[in-house]
C-alpha positions, -999 to 999 in steps of 0.1 A, spaced: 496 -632 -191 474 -614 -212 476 -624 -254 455 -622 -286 481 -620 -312 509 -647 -311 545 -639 -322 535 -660 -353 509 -636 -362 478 -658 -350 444 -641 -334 439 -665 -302 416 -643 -291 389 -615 -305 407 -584 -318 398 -550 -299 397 -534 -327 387 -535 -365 411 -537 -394 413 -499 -403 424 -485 -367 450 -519 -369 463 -502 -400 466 -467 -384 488 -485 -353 508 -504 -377 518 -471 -396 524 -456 -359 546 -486 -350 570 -479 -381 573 -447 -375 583 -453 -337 609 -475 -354 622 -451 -380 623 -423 -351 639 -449 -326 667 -458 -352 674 -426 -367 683 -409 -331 706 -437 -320 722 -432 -357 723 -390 -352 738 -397 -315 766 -417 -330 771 -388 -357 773 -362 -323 742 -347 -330 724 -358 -299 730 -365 -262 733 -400 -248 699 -411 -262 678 -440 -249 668 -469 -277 629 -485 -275 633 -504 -306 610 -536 -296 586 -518 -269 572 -501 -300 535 -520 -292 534 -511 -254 539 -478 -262 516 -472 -297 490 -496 -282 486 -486 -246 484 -445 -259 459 -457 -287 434 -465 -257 434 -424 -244 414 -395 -251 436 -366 -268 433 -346 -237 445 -375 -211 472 -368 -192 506 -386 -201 537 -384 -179 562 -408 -192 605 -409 -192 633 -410 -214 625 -442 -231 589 -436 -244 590 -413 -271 571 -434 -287 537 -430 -268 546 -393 -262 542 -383 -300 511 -406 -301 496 -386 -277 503 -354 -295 541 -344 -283 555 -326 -314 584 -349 -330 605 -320 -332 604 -311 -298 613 -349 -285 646 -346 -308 651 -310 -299 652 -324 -261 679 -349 -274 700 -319 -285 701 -305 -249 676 -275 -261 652 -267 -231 626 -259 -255 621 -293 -265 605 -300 -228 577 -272 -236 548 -290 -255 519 -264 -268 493 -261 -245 469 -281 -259 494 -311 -252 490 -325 -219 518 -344 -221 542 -338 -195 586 -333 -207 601 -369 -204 615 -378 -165 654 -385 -164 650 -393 -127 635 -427 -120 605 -429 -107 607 -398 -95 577 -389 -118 552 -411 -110 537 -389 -81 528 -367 -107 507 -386 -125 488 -392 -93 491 -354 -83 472 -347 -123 448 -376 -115 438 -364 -86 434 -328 -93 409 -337 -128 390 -360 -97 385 -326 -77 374 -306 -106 351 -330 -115 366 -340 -147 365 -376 -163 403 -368 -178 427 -397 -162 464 -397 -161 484 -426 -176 524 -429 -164 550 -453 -181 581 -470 -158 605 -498 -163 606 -527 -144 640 -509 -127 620 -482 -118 592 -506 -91 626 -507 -69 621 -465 -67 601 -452 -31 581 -428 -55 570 -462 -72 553 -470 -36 542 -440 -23 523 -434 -59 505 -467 -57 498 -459 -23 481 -425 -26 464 -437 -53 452 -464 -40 439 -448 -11 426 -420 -27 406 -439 -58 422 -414 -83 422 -424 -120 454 -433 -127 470 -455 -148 503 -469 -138 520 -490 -171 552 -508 -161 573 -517 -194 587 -547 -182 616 -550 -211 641 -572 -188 669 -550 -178 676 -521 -158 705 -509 -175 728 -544 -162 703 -557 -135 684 -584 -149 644 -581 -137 650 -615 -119 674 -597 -91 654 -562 -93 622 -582 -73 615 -617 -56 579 -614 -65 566 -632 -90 553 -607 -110 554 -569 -110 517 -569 -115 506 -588 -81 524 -557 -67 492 -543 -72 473 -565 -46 492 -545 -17 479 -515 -27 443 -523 -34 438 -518 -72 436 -542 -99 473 -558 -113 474 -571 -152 501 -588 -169 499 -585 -205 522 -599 -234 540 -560 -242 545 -576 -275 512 -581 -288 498 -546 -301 460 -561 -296 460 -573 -256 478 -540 -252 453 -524 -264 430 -542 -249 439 -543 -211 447 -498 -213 415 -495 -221 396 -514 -194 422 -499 -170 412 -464 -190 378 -473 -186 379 -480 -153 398 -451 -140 374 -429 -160 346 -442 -140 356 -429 -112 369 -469 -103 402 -459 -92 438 -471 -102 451 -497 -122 487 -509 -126 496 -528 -153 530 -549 -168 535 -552 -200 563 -577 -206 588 -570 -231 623 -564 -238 647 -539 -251 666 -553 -280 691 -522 -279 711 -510 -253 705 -492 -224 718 -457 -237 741 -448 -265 765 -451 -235 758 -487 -226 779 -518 -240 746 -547 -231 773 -573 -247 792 -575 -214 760 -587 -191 735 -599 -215 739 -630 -239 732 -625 -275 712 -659 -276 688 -640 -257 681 -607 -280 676 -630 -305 650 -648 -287 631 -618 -283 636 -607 -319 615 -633 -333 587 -618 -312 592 -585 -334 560 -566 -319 556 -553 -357 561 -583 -374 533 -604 -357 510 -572 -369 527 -573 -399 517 -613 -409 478 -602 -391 477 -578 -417 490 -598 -446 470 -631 -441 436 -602 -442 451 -585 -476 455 -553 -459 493 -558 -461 520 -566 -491 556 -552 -496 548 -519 -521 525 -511 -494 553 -515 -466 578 -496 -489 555 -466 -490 550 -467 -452 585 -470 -443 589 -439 -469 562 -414 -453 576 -424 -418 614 -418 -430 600 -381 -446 583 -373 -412 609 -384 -390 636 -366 -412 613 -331 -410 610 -337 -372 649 -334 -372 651 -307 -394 621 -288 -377 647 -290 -345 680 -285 -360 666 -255 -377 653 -236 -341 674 -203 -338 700 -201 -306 681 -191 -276 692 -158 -265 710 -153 -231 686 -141 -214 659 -166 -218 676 -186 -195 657 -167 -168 621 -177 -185 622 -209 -179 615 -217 -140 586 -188 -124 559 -172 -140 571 -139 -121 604 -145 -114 617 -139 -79 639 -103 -68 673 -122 -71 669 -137 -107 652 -103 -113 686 -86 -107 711 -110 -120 689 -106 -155 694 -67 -149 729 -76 -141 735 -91 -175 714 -63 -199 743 -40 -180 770 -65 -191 751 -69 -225 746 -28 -232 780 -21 -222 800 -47 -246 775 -34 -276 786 7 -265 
C-alpha cells in the first residue's frame, strides 16, 4: 500500500507537492469537514434528507480531485461532496440536493461534474461512456469516478472495468475503500485480497494507496491521470480508509461495528497527519487554524443560505427537467395544468 505521510505526521517518502499547494489542500480538507458536519447537524434539525457523512475520507477525496484539470470529467455518488465542490460543483447546489430540490443536480455548464449517483454502481458506465466519447473527439479530457468498496459487488462495477479495459479509454476508476457497506464489513463484501488486484482481470493497472495520507493520494491520481491522458488507458485505484460516521443520518453503526475500532481509525485523522507536516515546517500554528476553521464555517454557512434562500419552483417546471423538446403526452398534461391553473385564478 501506497504512503508518504504517516498518521504521525512523518514524510517517508518525497512529497508530490510543495508547501504552498499543501496549504491550499489543507484549507480544502477543513472545509470538507465543516460542510460534512454541518449537514449531518441541519439533517438532525429537519432541514435535510437522510444525508450521507464523509468525515475521515476528507484526503481521498481533496487529494485525488487536486490531481484534475478543471474541465475533467467527475461522476461521483452520494458520499463525495467533497471532491465534487473541489472540482467546481457550487456548495449550494450540493446542500440544495440535500433538501430534495431538483435544482441542486444542475451544475452550470462550465461544471463537468455530473449530479451525485443514489444507485450503486449504477454510475460508473458513465464515466466510461464520457471517457470514451472525449477519446473519439480527440480530446485529452479523462473522466475520474468514485465507488465504495460495497459498490465492486455491483455488475456495472464489471462491465465498466470491462469496456474500459477493452476499449483503452481514459478513465479513472477510485474505490474509497472506508470498511463498510452500510453493515457488511469489506472482509465478507470480497475474498480477494485486495480490491485493487481486481484490476489484473481486466487489463489495467490496480493501486492500493493509504486513503489517509493526502500526499500518496495525490500522488498515485495523478500518474493514473497521467496515464489515462496519454491515451494509456484505465486505471483503478483503492484508496483505503474508513468512515468514522455512520452510514446515513438513518444508520445506528453502534449495533455492527465496535467502537474500539472508530477509534482506531481516528488517530489516523487524514487532517491531522497534514496538520503536524505543516506545523513541524512553520506553515501551521493555532491562530492560523482558528482563522481557517472561521473562513470555512462563513463559506459553508453562505452555501446553506445561498440554498435555503432559492424561491419555490413553480408547478410547471416539473416538466423541464427530463427532454430538451418534451414529448406530445408531457406536452398535453402541461396544457392540461395551465387549463387547471387559468381556471382557479378566473
Amino acid at each position: 500500500m501506497r504512503q508518504l505521510l504517516t498518521p504521525s505526521g512523518d514524510l517517508v517518502g518525497e512529497a508530490p507537492f510543495g508547501l504552498d499547494l499543501c496549504v491550499r489542500l489543507y484549507r480544502a480538507m477543513v472545509v470538507a469537514r465543516s460542510y460534512d458536519r454541518k449537514c449531518v447537524a441541519l439533517q438532525k434539525q429537519g432541514r435535510l434528507a437522510t444525508y450521507a457523512p464523509f468525515e475521515g475520507q476528507e484526503a481521498a477525496q481533496i487529494g485525488s480531485a487536486a490531481a484534475l484539470e478543471p474541465d475533467d470529467w467527475m461522476v461521483a455518488t452520494y458520499r463525495d461532496a467533497a471532491a465534487m465542490w473541489a472540482q467546481g460543483y457550487p456548495m449550494e447546489l450540493l446542500v440544495a440536493g440535500r433538501t430534495g430540490d431538483e435544482r441542486g443536480g444542475s451544475p452550470p455548464d462550465h461544471v463537468n461534474v455530473l449530479p451525485p449517483s443514489i444507485t450503486v454502481g449504477g454510475h460508473m458506465v458513465h464515466a466510461v461512456g464520457l471517457a470514451w466519447a472525449e477519446r473519439l473527439q480527440g480530446s485529452s479530457r479523462i473522466a475520474i469516478t468514485y465507488f465504495g468498496d460495497g459498490a465492486t459487488s455491483e455488475g456495472d462495477f464489471h462491465e465498466a472495468l470491462n469496456f474500459a479495459g477493452v476499449y483503452g479509454v481514459g478513465c479513472v476508476f477510485f474505490c474509497q475503500n472506508n470498511g463498510w457497506a452500510i453493515s457488511m464489513p469489506r472482509s465478507a463484501q470480497t475474498a480477494s485480497e485486495t480490491i485493487a488486484q481486481k484490476a489484473i482481470a481486466y487489463g489495467m493497472p490496480g493501486v492500493q494507496v493509504d486513503g489517509n495520507d493526502l500526499f500518496a493520494v495525490y500522488e498515485v491520481t495523478r500518474q493514473a491521470v497521467e496515464r489515462a491522458r496519454a491515451g494509456e488507458g484505465p486505471t483503478l485505484i483503492e484508496a483505503v480508509t474508513y468512515r468514522l460516521g455512520p452510514h446515513t443520518t438513518s444508520d445506528d453503526p453502534g449495533r455492527y461495528r465496535d467502537a474500539g475500532e472508530v477509534e482506531e481509525w481516528r488517530r489516523r485523522d487524514p487532517l491531522e497527519r497534514v496538520r503536524i507536516f505543516l506545523s513541524e515546517r512553520g506553515r501551521w500554528d493555532p491562530e492560523w487554524q482558528a482563522e481557517v476553521e472561521e473562513k470555512a464555517a462563513r463559506e459553508v454557512e453562505r452555501a446553506v443560505e445561498l440554498a435555503e434562500s432559492l424561491p419555490p419552483p413553480a408547478p410547471g417546471d416539473v416538466f423541464g427537467g427530463m427532454f430538451e423538446s418534451p414529448p406530445r403526452h408531457l406536452r398535453e398534461q402541461q396544457a392540461t395544468l395551465e387549463l387547471y391553473r387559468a381556471a382557479g385564478e378566473g
